[in-house]
LUMLO-135049 format. One line per 10 residues: number of its first residue (from 1); for each residue x, y, z of C-alpha. Coordinates in Angstrom, 2 decimals, always signed. Layout:
N
NUM) X/Y/Z; ...
END
This chain:
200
1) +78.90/+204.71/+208.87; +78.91/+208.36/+209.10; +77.02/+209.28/+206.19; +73.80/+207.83/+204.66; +73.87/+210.39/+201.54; +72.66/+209.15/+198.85; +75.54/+208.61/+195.46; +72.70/+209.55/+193.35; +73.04/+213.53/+192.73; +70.09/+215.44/+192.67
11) +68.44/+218.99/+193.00; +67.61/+218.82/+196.50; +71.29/+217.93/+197.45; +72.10/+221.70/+196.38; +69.57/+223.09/+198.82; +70.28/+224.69/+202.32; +70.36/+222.24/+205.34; +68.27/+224.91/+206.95; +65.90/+225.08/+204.18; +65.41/+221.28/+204.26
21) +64.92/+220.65/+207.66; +62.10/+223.81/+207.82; +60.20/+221.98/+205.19; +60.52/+218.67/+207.00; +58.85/+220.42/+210.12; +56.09/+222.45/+208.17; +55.67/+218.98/+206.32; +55.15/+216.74/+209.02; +52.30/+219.96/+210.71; +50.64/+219.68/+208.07
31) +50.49/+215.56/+208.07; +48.86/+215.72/+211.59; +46.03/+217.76/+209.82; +45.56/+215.81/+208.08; +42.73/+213.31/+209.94; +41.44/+210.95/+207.22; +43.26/+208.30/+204.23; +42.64/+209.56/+201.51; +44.58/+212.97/+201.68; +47.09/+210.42/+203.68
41) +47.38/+208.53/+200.61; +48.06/+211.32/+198.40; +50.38/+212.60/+200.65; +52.20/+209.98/+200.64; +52.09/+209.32/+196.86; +53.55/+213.45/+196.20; +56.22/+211.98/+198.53; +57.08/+208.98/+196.67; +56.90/+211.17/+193.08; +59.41/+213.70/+194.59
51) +61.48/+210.78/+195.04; +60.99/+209.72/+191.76; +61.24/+213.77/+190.35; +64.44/+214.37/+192.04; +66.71/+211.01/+191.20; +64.46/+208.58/+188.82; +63.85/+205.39/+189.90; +67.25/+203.99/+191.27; +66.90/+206.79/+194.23; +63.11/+205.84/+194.73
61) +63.70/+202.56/+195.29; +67.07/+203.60/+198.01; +64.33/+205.91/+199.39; +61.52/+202.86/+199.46; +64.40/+200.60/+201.10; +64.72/+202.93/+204.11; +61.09/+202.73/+204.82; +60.81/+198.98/+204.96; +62.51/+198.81/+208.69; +59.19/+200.15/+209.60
71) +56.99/+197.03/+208.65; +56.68/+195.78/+212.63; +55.33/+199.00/+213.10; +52.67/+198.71/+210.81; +52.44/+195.45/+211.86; +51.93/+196.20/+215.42; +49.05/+198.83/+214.47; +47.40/+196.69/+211.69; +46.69/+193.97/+213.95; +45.58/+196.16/+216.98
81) +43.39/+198.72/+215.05; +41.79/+195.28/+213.42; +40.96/+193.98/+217.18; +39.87/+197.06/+218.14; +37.60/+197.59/+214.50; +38.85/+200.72/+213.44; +40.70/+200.46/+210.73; +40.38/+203.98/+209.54; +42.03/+204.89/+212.37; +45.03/+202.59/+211.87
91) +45.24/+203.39/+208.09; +45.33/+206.95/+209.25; +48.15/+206.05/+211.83; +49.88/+203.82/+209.20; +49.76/+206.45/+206.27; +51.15/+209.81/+208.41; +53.92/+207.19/+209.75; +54.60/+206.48/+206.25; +54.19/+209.58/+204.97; +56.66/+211.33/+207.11
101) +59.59/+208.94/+207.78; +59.89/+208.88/+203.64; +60.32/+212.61/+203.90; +62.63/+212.92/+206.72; +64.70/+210.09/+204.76; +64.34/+212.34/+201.84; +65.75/+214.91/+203.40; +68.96/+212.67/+204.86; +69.40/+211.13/+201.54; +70.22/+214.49/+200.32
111) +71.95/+216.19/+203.73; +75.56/+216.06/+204.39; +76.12/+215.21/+208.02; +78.20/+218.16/+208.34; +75.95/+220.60/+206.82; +73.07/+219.05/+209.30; +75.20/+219.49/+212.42; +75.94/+223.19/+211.71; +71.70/+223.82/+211.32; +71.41/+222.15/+214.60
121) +73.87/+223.91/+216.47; +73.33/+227.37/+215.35; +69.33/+226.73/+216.90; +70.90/+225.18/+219.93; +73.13/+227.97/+220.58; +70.43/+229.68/+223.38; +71.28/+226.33/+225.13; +74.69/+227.04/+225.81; +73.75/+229.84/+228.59; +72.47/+226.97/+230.27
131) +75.87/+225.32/+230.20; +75.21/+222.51/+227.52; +76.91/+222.29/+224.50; +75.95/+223.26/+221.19; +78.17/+221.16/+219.11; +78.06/+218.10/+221.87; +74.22/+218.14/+221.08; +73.84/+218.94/+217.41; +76.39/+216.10/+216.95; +74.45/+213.65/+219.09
141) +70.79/+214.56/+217.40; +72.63/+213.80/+214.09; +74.39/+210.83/+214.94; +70.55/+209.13/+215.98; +69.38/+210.17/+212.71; +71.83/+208.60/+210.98; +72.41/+205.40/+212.92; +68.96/+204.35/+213.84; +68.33/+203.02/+210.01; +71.77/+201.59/+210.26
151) +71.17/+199.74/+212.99; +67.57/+198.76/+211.72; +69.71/+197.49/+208.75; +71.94/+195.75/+210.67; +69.33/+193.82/+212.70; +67.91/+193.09/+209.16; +71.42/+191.16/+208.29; +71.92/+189.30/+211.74; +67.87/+187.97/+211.88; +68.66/+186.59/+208.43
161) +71.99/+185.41/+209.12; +70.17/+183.33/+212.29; +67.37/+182.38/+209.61; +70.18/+180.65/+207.40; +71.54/+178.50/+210.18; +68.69/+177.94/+211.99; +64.95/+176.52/+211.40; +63.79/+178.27/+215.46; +62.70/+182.07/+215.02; +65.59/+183.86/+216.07
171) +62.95/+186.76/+218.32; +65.10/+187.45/+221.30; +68.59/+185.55/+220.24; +69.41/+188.12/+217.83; +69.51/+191.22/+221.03; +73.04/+189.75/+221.85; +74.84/+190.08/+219.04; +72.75/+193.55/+218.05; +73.90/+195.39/+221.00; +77.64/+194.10/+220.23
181) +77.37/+195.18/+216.86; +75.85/+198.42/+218.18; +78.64/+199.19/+220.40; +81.13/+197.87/+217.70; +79.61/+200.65/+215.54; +79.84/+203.14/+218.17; +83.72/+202.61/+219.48; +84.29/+203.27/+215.36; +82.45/+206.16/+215.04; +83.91/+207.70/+218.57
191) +87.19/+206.85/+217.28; +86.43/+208.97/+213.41; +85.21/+211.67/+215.55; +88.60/+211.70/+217.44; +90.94/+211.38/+214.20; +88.43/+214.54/+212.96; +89.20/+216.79/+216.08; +86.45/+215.33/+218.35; +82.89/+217.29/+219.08; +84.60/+220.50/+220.18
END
């Protein structure tokens, strides 16, 4: 639960936290310059061949699997940039989405948790002469990167779990048992981080 590293070893596991996370930021700048598809596209086809650079195709298609959580998303912006008529806009909205989530999984794929919690609290240490915690806050930021495609995993597994024993769309029934298994997750990881020493 702690860790979404990918098995698959590659170059870009060897490479600073630091270094990683500055190339995320300077990568997703330069994806809001970007203002039309076609540069989108490529953009996010030089994402997709780093993938495929770094690890082959086994660690493309982990990489491709992380992405798919996002298809309400695109969803939800196909259908209203196509009521609306502009569907350049949406593609444009659609790509950069694309475009960036695949890096910043990229860059988890090949992060140790540990390694990103030490970037984020040596940045967050002008916060602590405000009274907040460095290591309370780098560990929360990294705990929401790694559980949100967890979770969007594990609403994945209950919708078709519902789907097997049930013919109705399962829309709002599966909430219940996604916040239990939510909280489930989180009384597990709070009880790791205690066995580890806690946040402090």
């Amino acid at each position: 639960m702690l860790t979404l590293t990918s098995p698959v070893d590659t170059a870009a596991h060897r490479l600073p936290a630091g270094v990683k996370l500055a190339a995320l930021s300077l990568w997703t700048l330069l994806l809001f310059q970007l203002a039309s598809p076609l540069p989108l596209t490529l953009a996010l086809f030089a994402v997709a061949g780093v993938h495929l650079g770094l690890g082959g195709a086994a660690f493309a298609a982990h990489g491709a699997r992380m992405v798919r959580p996002l298809w309400p998303f695109v969803l939800i912006v196909s259908l209203w940039h196509g009521w609306t008529g502009d569907l350049a806009g949406g593609a444009v909205v659609i790509l950069r989405m694309l475009a960036a989530v695949a890096a910043a999984n990229l860059v988890t794929m090949t992060t140790r948790l540990s390694d990103m919690v030490a970037v984020i609290e040596r940045l967050a240490r002008p916060l602590a002469r405000l009274g907040l915690s460095p290591r309370r806050l780098a560990l929360a930021l990294a705990l929401v990167v790694r559980f949100i495609p967890v979770m969007l995993d594990r609403m994945d597994r209950i919708t078709d779990a519902w789907r097997a024993r049930s013919p109705r769309p399962a829309r709002w029934r599966v909430l219940v048992p996604a916040t239990l298994a939510a909280l489930d997750d989180a009384d597990h990881a709070a009880d790791a981080l205690r066995a580890r020493g806690g946040a402090d």
